[in-house]
N, C-alpha and C positions, 0 to 999 in steps of 0.2 A: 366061235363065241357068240353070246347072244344079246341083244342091244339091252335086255333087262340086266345083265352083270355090272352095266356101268349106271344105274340109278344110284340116285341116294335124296333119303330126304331135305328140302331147302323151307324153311319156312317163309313165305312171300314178302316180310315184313325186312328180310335180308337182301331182297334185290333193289339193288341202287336205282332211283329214281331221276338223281340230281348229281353231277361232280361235286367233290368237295371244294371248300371254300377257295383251297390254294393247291395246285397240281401236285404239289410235291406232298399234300396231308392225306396220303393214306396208308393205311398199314401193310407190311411184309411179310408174309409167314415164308421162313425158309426152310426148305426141306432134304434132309442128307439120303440123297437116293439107294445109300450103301444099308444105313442102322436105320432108317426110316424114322429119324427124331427129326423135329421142327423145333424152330427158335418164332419165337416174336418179335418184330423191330419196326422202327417206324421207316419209310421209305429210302429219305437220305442216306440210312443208313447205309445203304448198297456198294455203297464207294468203299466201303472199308472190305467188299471182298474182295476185290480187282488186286493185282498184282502190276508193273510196272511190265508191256510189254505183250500182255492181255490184248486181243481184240475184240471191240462191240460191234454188232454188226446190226444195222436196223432198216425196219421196211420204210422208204419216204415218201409211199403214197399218201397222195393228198383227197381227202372224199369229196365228191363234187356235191352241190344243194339237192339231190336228185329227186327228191318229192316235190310234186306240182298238185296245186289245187286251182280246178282249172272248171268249167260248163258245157254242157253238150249243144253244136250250136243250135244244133232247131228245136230243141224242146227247152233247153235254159237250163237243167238238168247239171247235179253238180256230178264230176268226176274227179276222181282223186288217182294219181300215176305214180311211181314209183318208179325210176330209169335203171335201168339194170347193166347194159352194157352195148355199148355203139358197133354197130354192122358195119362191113367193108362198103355194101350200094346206100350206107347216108342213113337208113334205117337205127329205131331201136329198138331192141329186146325190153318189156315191160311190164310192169301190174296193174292193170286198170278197174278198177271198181265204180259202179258196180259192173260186174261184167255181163251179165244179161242185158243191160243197155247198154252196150259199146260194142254192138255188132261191127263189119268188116266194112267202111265206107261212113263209121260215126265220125265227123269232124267235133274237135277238145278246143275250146278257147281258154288262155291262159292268162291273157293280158299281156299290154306290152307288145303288141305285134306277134307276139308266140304262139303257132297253133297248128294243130298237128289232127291227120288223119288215119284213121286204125287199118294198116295193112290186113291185119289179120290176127283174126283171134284163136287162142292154145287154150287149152283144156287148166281147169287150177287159177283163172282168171290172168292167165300170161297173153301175151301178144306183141305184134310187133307196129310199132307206131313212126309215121313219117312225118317228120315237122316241113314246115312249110318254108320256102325259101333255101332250102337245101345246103344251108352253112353249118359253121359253130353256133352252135347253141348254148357253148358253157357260159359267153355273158350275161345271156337272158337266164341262164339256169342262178349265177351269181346274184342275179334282181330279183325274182321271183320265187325263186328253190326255197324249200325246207331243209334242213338239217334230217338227213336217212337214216333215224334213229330207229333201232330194231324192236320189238313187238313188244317187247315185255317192260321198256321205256316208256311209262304211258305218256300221248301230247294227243292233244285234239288241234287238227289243224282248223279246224274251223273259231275253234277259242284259243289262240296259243299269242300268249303276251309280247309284243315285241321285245321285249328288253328279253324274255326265256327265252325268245328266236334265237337273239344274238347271240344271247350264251353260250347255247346249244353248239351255234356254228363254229365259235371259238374253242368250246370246252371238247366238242367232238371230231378233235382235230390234234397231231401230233406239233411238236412246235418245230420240228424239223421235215414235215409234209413238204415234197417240192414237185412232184407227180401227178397233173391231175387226173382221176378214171375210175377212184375205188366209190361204192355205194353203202360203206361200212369201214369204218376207223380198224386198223391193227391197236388195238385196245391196250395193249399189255405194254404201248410207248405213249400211252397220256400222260402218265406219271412225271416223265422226265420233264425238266426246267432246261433254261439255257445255262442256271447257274449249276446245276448238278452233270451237265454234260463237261463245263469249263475245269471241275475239279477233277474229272474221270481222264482228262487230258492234261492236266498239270500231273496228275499222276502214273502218265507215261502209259495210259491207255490207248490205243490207234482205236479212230471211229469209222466206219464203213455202212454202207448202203447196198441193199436190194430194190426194188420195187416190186411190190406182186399187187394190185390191183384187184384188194379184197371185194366180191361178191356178195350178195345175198344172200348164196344157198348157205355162206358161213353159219347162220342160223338156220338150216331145214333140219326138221327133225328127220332122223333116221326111223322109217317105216318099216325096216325086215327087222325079221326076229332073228337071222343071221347078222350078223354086220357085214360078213365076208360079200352077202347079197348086195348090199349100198353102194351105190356109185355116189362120187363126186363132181358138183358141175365145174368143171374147167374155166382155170383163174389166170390170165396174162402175169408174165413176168419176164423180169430183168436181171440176170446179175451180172457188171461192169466188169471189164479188166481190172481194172485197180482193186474191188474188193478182192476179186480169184487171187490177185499176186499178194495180197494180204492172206489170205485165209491159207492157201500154200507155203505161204511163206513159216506160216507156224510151227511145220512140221520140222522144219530147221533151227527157230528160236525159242521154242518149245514153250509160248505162248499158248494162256490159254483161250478157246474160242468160247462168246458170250452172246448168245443171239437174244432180241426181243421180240417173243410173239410166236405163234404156231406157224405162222406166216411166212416168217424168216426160214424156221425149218422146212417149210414143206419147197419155198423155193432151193434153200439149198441142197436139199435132199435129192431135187430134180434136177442139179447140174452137177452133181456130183457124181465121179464114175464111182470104181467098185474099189479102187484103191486106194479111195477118198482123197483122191486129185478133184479140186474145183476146175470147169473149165468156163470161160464166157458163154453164159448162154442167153437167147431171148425168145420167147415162143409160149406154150401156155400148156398148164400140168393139173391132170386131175389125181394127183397121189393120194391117196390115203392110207394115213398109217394107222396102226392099232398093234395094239401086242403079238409080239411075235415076228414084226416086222425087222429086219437088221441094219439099223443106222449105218453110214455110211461114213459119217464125219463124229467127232465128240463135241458133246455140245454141255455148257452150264446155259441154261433157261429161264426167261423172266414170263413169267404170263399172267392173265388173272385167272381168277375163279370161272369154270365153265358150265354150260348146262348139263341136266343127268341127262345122260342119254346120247349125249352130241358128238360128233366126231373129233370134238376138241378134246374134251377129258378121255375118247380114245387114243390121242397122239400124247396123252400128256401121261399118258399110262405105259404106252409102249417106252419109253424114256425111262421112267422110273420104277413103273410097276403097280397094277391095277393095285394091288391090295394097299399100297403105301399109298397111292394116292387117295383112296376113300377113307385111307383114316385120315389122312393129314385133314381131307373136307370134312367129314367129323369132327376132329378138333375146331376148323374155321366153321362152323354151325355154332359149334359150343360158344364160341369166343364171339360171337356176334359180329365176324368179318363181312364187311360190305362183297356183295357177288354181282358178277357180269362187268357190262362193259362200264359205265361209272364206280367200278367196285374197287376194293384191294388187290392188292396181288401175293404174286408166290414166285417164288423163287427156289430152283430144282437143282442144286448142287451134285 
């Protein structure tokens, strides 16, 4: 298949800028992956498809601040980084701009005692950088960090208000996050409240947990004209005993399974055998799925709106079916549904 199959037009005035005022206010569009008809509803409304017995299963990685704005020391020279994912030798993998000056031996000051020297620099402005003092760094990243808001989010960290800091770190953040590693929200559980989690459990829903330690390339655009050609950068994950004795278990209570996020599936998709037995797994998976792929588990699906082109609206196609889902995004164009990671969601029955 070819990565042009999965466009469709978005007009820019439709990607969300800012969360809504209150987690719980944005819109649903549900979609029956059987007739390919969508309903409209407002978020809350999600409780009323759950059945007694149902399991939710969600990612609870937590995003760390991972943008730093930071000066080159011997020229004063501003640098701006972007942390991507921590090395076993104390090292990280990261984006450094501008990258023609932040040769192999540039020292970043960050303030705060935080500062770090460029191991080495990769092609695409990536490289690997070594902070100084060779510890954690997530509490100076907690003081100093930006909220790793992806590209099409516009913020100037150089003008960015503190009170939209804060928001940002709050509002780009799940309220069940207990994990910390990812540099990018599983998007498609902003939504949820602590009060909309409370009634999915009064209603005799079981709640469960993965963690997959969402990456950056979650946003790369896909560059082949094949998609079969696209590789995926490999994403750590977790899935516990307790959730596998849950998600097994349904095969007995004939509970239905309820994931949030592409996330969710791509790590259960990775620990699942062929007979759609979960087992405990921990290690790191570059799956990608697209049409044609064959699930391994049954999944009903919460996500948001994706970009044309991305490997997300190709997993969200293999599920339901490229044609169903460009129309149902069709319909959310029409309907002036909020898209991407502050956007609406959908919902794949």
């Amino acid at each position: 298949m070819k990565t042009s199959d999965f466009d469709f037009h978005l007009p820019p005035e439709l990607i969300a800028q800012h969360p809504p005022e209150r987690r719980e206010d944005a819109r649903l569009l549900v979609l029956d992956r059987e007739s390919g008809k969508v309903r409209h509803r407002d978020f809350p409304e999600i409780v009323e498809y759950f059945r007694p017995g149902d399991l939710l299963v969600l990612n609870d990685t937590r995003v760390i601040p991972a943008r730093l704005l930071g000066k080159r020391s011997v020229t004063g020279g501003k640098a701006e980084v972007l942390l991507l994912s921590p090395l076993e030798d104390g090292g990280w993998e990261a984006l450094v701009r501008p990258a023609r000056r932040t040769r192999p031996g540039t020292e970043i000051e960050f303030g705060a005692g935080l500062q770090a020297t460029v191991r080495e620099r990769r092609e695409g402005g990536g490289g690997i950088l070594d902070f100084s003092g060779g510890g954690d760094i997530l509490p100076a990243l907690e003081e100093l960090g930006f909220p790793p808001l992806p590209p099409y989010i516009k913020r100037d960290l150089k003008d960015y208000p503190g009170e939209l800091r804060a928001r940002d770190r709050v509002r780009y953040q799940t309220v069940f996050a207990r994990q910390p590693g990812a540099v990018a929200a599983p998007t498609a559980g902003l939504h949820f409240t602590p009060g909309i989690i409370d009634s999915l459990r009064r209603k005799g829903v079981e709640i469960a947990f993965i963690t997959l330690s969402v990456g950056y390339g979650t946003f790369g655009p896909v560059k082949t004209e094949e998609i079969e050609d696209h590789s995926l950068h490999s994403e750590d994950f977790q899935i516990p005993k307790e959730t596998v004795d849950l998600v097994n278990g349904l095969q007995e209570t004939g509970g239905r399974l309820w994931v949030v996020g592409t996330t969710v599936v791509r790590a259960l998709e990775s620990g699942a055998a062929r007979t759609g037995r979960l087992d405990p797994t921990e290690g790191s998976t570059d799956i990608f799925i697209y049409p044609g792929y064959e699930f391994k588990l049954k999944y009903n699906l919460l996500t948001n709106f994706h970009l044309p082109g991305s490997t997300l609206i190709m997993l969200v196609s293999a599920l339901a079916g490229r044609e169903k889902i460009l129309k149902a995004y069709a319909e959310a164009v029409k309907e002036k549904y909020r898209f991407y990671s502050y956007g609406d969601a959908m919902l794949i029955l």
